[in-house]
C-alpha positions in Angstrom: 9.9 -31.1 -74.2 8.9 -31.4 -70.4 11.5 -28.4 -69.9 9.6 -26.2 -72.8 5.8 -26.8 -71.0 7.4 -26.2 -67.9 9.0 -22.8 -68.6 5.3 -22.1 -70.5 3.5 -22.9 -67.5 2.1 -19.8 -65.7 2.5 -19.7 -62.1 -0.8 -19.9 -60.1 -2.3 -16.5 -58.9 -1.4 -15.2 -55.5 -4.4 -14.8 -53.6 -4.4 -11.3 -51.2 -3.9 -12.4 -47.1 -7.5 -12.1 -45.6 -6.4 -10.4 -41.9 -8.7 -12.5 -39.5 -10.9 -10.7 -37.2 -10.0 -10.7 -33.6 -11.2 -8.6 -30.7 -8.2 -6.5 -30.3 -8.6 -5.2 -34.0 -12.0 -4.7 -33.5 -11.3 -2.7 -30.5 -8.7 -0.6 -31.9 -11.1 0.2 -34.5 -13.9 1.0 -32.4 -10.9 3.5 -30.4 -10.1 5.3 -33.6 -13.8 5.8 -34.6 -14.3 7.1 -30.9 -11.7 9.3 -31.6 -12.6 10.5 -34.9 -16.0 11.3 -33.6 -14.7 13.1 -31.0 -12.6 15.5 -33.3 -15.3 15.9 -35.5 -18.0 17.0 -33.2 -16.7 20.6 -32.2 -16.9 21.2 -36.3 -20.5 19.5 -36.5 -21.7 21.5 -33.1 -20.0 24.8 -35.3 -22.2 24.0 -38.4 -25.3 23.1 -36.5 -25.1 26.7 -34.8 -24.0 28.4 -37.9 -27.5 27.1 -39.6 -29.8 28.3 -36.7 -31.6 31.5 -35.6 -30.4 33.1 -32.5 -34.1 32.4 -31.4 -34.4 29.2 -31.8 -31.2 28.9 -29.8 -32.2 30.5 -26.7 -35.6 28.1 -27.0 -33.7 24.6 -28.0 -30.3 24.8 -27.1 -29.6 21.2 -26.7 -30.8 20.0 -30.1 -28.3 18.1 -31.7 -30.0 19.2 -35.3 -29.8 23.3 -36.3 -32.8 24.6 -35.0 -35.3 27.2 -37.5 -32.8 26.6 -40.3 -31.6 29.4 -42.2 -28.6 30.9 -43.5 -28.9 34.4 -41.8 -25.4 34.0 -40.2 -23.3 33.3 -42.8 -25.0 36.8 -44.5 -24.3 38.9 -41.5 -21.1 37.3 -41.5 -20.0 38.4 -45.1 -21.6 41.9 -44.7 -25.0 41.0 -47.1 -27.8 41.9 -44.7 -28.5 45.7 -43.7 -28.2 47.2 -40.5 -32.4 46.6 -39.7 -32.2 42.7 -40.7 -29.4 41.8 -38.5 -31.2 43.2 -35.9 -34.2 41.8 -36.0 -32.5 38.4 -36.8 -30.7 39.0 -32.8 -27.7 40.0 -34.2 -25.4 43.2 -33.5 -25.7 46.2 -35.5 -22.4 47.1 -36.4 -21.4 44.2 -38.8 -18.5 42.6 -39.8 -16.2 44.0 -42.8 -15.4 40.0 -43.3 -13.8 41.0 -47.1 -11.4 43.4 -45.4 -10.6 41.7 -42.7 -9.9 38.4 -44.8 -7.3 40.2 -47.2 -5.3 41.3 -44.7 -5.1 37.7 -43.2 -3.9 37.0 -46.7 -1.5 39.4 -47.0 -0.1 38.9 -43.8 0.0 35.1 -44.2 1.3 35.2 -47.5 4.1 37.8 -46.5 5.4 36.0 -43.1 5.3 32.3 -45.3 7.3 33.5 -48.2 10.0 35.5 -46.5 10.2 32.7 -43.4 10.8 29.6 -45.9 12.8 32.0 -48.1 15.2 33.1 -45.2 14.9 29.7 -43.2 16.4 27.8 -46.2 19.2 29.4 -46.3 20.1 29.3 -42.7 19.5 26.0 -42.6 22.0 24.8 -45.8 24.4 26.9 -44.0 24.0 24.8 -40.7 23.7 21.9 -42.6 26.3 21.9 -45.3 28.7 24.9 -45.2 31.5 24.3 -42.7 32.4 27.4 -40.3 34.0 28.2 -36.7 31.4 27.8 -34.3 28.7 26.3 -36.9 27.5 23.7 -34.1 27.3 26.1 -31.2 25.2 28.8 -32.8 23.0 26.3 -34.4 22.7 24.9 -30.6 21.8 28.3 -29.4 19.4 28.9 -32.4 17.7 25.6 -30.9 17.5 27.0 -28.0 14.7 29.9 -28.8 12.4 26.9 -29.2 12.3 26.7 -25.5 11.6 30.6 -24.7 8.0 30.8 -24.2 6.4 33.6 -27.0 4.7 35.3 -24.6 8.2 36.7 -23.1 8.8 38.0 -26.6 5.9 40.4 -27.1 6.4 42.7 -24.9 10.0 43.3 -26.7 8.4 43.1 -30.4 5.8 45.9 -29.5 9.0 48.0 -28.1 10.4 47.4 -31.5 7.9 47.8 -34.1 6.7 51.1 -32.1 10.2 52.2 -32.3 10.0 51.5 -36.1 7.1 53.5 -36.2 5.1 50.4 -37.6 2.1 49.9 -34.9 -1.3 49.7 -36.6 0.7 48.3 -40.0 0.6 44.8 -41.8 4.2 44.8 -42.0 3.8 45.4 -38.1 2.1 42.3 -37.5 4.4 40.1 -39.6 7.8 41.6 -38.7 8.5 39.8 -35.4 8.2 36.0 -37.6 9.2 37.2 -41.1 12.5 36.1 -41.1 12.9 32.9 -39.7 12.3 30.8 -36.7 13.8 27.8 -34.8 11.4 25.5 -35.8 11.8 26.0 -39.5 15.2 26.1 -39.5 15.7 22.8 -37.7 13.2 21.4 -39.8 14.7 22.2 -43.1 18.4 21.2 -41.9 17.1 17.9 -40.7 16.4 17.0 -44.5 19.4 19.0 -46.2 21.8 16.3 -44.0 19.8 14.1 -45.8 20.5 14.9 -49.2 24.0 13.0 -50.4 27.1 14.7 -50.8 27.8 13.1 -53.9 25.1 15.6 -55.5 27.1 18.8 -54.5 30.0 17.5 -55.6 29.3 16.5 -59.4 27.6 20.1 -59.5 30.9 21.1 -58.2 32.7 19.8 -60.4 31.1 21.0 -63.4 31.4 25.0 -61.9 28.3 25.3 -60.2 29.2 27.8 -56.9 27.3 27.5 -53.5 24.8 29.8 -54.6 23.4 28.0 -57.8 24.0 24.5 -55.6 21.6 25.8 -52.8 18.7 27.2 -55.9 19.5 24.4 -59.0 19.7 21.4 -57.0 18.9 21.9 -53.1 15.6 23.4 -52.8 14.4 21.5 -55.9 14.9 18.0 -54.2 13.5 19.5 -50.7 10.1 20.8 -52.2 8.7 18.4 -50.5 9.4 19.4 -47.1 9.5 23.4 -48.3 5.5 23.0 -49.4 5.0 21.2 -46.1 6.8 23.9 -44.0 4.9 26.4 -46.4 1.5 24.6 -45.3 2.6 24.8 -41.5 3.3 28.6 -41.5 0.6 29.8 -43.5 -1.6 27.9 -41.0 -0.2 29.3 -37.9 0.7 32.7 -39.3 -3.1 32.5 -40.2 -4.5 31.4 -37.0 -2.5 34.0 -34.9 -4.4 36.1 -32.5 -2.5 38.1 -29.4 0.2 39.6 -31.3 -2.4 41.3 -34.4 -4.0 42.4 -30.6 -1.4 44.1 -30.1 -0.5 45.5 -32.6 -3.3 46.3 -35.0 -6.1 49.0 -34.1 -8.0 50.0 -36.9 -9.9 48.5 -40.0 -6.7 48.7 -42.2 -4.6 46.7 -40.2 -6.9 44.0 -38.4 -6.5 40.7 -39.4 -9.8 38.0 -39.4 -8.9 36.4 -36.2 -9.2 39.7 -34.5 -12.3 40.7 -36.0 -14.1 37.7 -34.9 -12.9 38.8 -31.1 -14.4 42.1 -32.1 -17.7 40.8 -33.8 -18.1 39.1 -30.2 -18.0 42.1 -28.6 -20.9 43.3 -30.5 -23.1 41.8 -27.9 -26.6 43.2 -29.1 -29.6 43.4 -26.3 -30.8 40.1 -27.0 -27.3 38.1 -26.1 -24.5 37.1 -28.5 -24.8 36.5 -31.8 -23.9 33.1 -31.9 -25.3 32.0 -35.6 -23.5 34.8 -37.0 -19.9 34.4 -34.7 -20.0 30.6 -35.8 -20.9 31.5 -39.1 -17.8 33.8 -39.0 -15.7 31.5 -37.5 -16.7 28.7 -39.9 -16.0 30.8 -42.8 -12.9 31.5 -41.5 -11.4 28.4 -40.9 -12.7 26.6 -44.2 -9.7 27.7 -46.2 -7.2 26.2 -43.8 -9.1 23.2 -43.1 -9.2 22.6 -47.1 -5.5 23.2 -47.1 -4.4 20.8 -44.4 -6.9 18.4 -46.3 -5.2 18.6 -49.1 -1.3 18.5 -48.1 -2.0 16.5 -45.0 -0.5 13.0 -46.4 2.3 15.0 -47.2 2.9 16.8 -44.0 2.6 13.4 -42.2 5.2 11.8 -44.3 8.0 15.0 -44.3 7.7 15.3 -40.6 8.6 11.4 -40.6 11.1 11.6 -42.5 12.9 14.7 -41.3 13.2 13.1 -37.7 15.0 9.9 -39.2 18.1 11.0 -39.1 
């Protein structure tokens, strides 16, 4: 009987551990809110800008709050107010085609992403799992392109793609990091060595070839670190500046980050424009902030776990 009510008897509830306070946590916090202020303030400082008048600008520059608040900038940054308004509101007379220009950010981005994780996969379950004279050596001299500086490559791309006859093209721009690149490569492989053996082999053994291997069971298990990588390269493929320069010279071909440059340059009588550039620049960096946002636990935890092994 005394076994019975014993075996009934529920065990007490475990309380949760209280961390006690102590100066060094409360300074590490006080360092991390420091920190997050810090990174937070350029965006603030973007915003506030974005929401004033050029005139109220010039006469409160300081103000920590948006000065005359109005949302003029953000119209003569999607193209809404005429040719009169945006000069009378200090800003430049030529406009910004910000629907244009953002498409062919999209395209571009979309095109080098696709094609890089595409091609990059493969390379990397052939460094990773397919065994071949030499396979260590040319992945070590793959490996090495991360150390060659970009800027010593540009002057060779714009020889190519002029050769190719593709200057002033979208396909121009995204050429020179369509493929593949180091970093990609290296990242993918890292997590394909990760993957056991003992997976290949049962799909082996019931006829699966190397192809279907690599698309049944490879990438689905490493779409994890192929959305990350996805996320990564749309962001930098999107943020890219000096080669679209270069390369792109007209409406049809100029990417967002370019235009802004170009909307800067539209330096009316008055000054710059700065409601409307911030406004711009805002507008333009909203979609990859909300991306990063929302994949960013995800990045964090595939870039951990690719450099464990």
């Amino acid at each position: 009987m005394a076994a019975m009510t014993a075996a009934t008897t529920t065990p007490p509830a475990v309380r949760p551990v209280r961390r006690r306070f102590s100066p060094g946590r409360a300074a590490a916090w006080a360092v991390m809110g420091l920190i997050v202020l810090i990174t937070l303030l350029p965006f603030y400082w973007i915003l506030r800008t974005a929401l004033s008048t050029n005139a109220g600008l010039n006469a409160d520059p300081t103000s920590p709050l948006p000065v005359d608040v109005t949302g003029s900038g953000f119209e003569r940054a999607l193209g809404l107010q005429s040719t009169k308004e945006a000069i009378a509101e200090g800003g430049a007379g030529g406009g910004l085609d910000f629907w244009r220009y953002l498409l062919n950010s999209v395209i571009v981005s979309t095109l080098i992403t696709g094609c890089q994780i595409f091609f990059s996969a493969m390379a990397a379950y052939a460094f990773a799992r397919l065994n071949w004279r030499g396979r260590d050596t040319v992945f070590g001299l793959f490996l090495a392109g991360l150390m060659v500086p970009t800027i010593f490559t540009l002057l060779p791309n714009f020889v190519l793609i002029k050769q190719l006859h593709l200057v002033d093209t979208l396909l121009g721009i995204a050429l020179p990091t369509l493929f593949m690149t180091p970093f990609a490569v290296f990242f993918l492989r890292q997590f394909f060595m990760n993957i056991p053996r003992e997976v290949e082999e049962a799909a082996l053994l019931d006829g699966a070839g190397k192809v279907k291997i690599f698309f049944r069971v490879i990438l689905p298990m490493a779409s994890t670190p192929v959305i990350t990588l996805s996320v990564l390269t749309y962001i930098t493929s999107w943020n890219d500046y000096f080669w679209p320069l270069m390369v792109s010279y007209s409406d049809s071909s100029r990417v967002l980050t370019v235009a802004l440059a170009i909307f800067r340059a539209q330096t009316p009588a008055t000054g710059v424009d700065w409601s409307g550039l911030t406004a711009a620049t805002l507008i333009a960096a909203l979609p990859m902030l909300v991306l990063f946002a929302c994949f960013a636990r995800r990045i964090v935890s595939s870039i951990g776990f690719t450099g464990i092994k």
